[in-house]
C-alpha positions, -999 to 999 in steps of 0.1 A, spaced: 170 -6 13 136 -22 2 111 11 -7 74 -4 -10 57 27 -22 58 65 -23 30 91 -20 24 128 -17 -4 140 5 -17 180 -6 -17 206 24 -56 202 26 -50 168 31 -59 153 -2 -36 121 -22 -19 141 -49 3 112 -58 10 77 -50 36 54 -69 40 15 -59 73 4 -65 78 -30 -48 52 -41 -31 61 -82 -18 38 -107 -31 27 -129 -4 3 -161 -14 -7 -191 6 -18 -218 -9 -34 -246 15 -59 -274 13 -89 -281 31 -116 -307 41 -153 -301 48 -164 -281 63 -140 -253 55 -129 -238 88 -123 -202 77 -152 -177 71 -150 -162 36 -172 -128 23 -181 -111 -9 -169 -71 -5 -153 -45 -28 -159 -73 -59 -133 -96 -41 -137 -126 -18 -117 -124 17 -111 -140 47 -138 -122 74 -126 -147 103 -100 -174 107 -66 -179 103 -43 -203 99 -7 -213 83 -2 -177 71 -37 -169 61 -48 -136 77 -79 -123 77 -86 -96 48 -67 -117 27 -80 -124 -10 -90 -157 -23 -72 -160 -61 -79 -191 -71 -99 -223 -64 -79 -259 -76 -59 -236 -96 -86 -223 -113 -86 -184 -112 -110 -166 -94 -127 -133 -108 -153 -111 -82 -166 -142 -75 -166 -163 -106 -144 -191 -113 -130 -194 -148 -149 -218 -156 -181 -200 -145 -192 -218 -117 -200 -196 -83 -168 -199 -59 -195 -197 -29 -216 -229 -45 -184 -248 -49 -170 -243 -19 -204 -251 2 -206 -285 -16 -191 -311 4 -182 -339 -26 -159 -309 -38 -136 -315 -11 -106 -320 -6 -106 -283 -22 -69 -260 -25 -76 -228 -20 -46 -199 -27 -49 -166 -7 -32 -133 -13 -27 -105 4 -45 -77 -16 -32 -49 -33 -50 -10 -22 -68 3 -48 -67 41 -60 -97 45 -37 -84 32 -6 -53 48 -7 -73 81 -9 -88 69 19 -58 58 38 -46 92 31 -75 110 46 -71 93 76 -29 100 80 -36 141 77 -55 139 111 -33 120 128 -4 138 120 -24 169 132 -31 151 165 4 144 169 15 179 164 -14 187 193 -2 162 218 38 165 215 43 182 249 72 202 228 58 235 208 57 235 173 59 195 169 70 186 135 39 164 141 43 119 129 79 116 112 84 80 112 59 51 122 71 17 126 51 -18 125 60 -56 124 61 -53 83 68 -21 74 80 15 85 63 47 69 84 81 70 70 114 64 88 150 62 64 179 59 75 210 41 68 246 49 33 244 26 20 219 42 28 190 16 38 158 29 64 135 14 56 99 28 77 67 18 68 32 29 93 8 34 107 -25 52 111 -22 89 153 -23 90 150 12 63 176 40 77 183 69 59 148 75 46 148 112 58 173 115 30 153 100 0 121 116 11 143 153 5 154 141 -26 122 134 -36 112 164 -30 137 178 -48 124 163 -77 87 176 -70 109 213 -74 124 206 -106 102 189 -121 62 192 -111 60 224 -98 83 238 -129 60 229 -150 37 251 -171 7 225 -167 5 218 -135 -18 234 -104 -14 231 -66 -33 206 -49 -44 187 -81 -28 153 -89 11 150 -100 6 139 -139 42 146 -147 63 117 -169 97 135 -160 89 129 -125 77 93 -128 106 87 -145 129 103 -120 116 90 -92 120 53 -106 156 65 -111 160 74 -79 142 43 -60 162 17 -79 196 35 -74 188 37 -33 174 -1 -35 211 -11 -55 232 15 -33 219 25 -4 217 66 5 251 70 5 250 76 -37 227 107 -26 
C-alpha cells in the first residue's frame, strides 16, 4: 500500500494539516534541436511547460535543469537567463530535464478550498438522504479517500490507484487526531495541527501500513 500524502481539512473548510509522505519523483530528461518544439512560461518563480508534450513531458511540468546545469526561478547556475539560452539557436542541441512539481503550502490550501464544495455538492446531488457526500475519488495516478466525522472534519489520504483498505487507516488516523491533537492543552479547533506526538505517530503508522498492509491495524 503506497500512501502519497495525508491531510486534514477543518469543518469550515480550511487545510488544518497536510503531511507528504511519498510523493514519486518523476523526471524526463530529453534533448532537443532548434527550434524547441514545446512552449515554456515563467509563473509561481518556476518555469513550466504551457503547451506541448512529448515522451512523458506533460504540460505543467517544471524545467530543473538546462545541460545539467540546475535551474533556479529562472536563473541557471551559472547565471545566465534560461529563456536567453534556450532562444539562441548555436546553443542547440540543448538537454533539457522536466519534473513534475511538487504543491506548495499555498496550493494545497487552495486545493483544499476547492474539495469542501465539492464534497458539499455531492452530498446535494446523491439521490439518497443524508449522503455521506465524496468518500473515495479515483484517477489514472492516484486515488484520494475521505471519511468525515460527526464535526465536520475530514480525514483525506492520497494514495496509488490499486490502495484498498484506506477507510481503515483514515480511522486510525483519526484516532490519533483523539489521543493526541485534540488532548492537548495547546491546541484550538480549526487552527493548524502543530503537534510532534502526532507527526510522529502518523509516520509510525504510514510506514507500518506501507511494510504490512491494514491487516497489522
Amino acid at each position: 500500500m503506497v500512501i502519497y500524502g495525508v491531510y486534514i481539512v477543518s469543518k469550515s473548510g480550511g487545510l488544518i494539516y497536510n503531511y507528504d509522505h511519498n510523493i514519486p519523483k518523476v523526471e524526463t530528461e530529453k534533448t532537443f534541436g532548434y527550434p524547441l518544439d514545446i512552449k515554456l512560461q515563467y509563473e509561481n518563480k518556476k518555469i513550466v511547460v504551457a503547451f506541448g508534450q512529448r515522451d512523458g513531458i506533460n504540460v505543467g511540468h517544471v524545467l530543473l535543469s538546462v545541460n545539467g546545469s540546475p535551474v533556479n526561478g529562472r536563473t541557471m547556475e551559472d547565471g545566465r537567463d534560461v529563456f536567453d539560452v534556450i532562444e539562441a539557436k548555436e546553443n542547440y542541441p540543448l538537454s533539457l530535464k522536466f519534473g513534475r512539481a511538487r504543491a506548495t503550502t499555498n496550493e494545497k490550501i487552495v486545493l483544499a478550498s476547492m474539495f469542501y464544495p465539492l464534497f458539499a455538492l455531492a452530498s446535494q446531488l446523491s439521490p439518497v438522504p443524508k449522503s455521506s457526500g465524496i468518500e473515495s475519488l479515483t484517477a489514472d495516478t492516484f486515488k484520494l479517500s475521505c471519511f468525515q466525522t460527526l464535526t465536520g472534519v475530514k480525514f483525506i489520504i492520497v494514495s496509488a490507484p490499486s490502495t484498498q483498505g484506506a477507510e481503515l487507516v483514515l480511522r486510525r488516523i483519526y484516532e490519533l487526531y483523539s489521543d493526541y491533537a485534540l488532548k492537548s492543552p495547546f491546541y484550538s479547533l480549526e487552527m493548524p495541527i502543530r503537534c510532534e506526538l502526532f507527526d510522529t505517530s502518523l509516520h509510525t503508522l504510514l510506514e507500518l501500513v506501507e511494510k504490512s498492509g491494514t491487516a497489522s491495524l
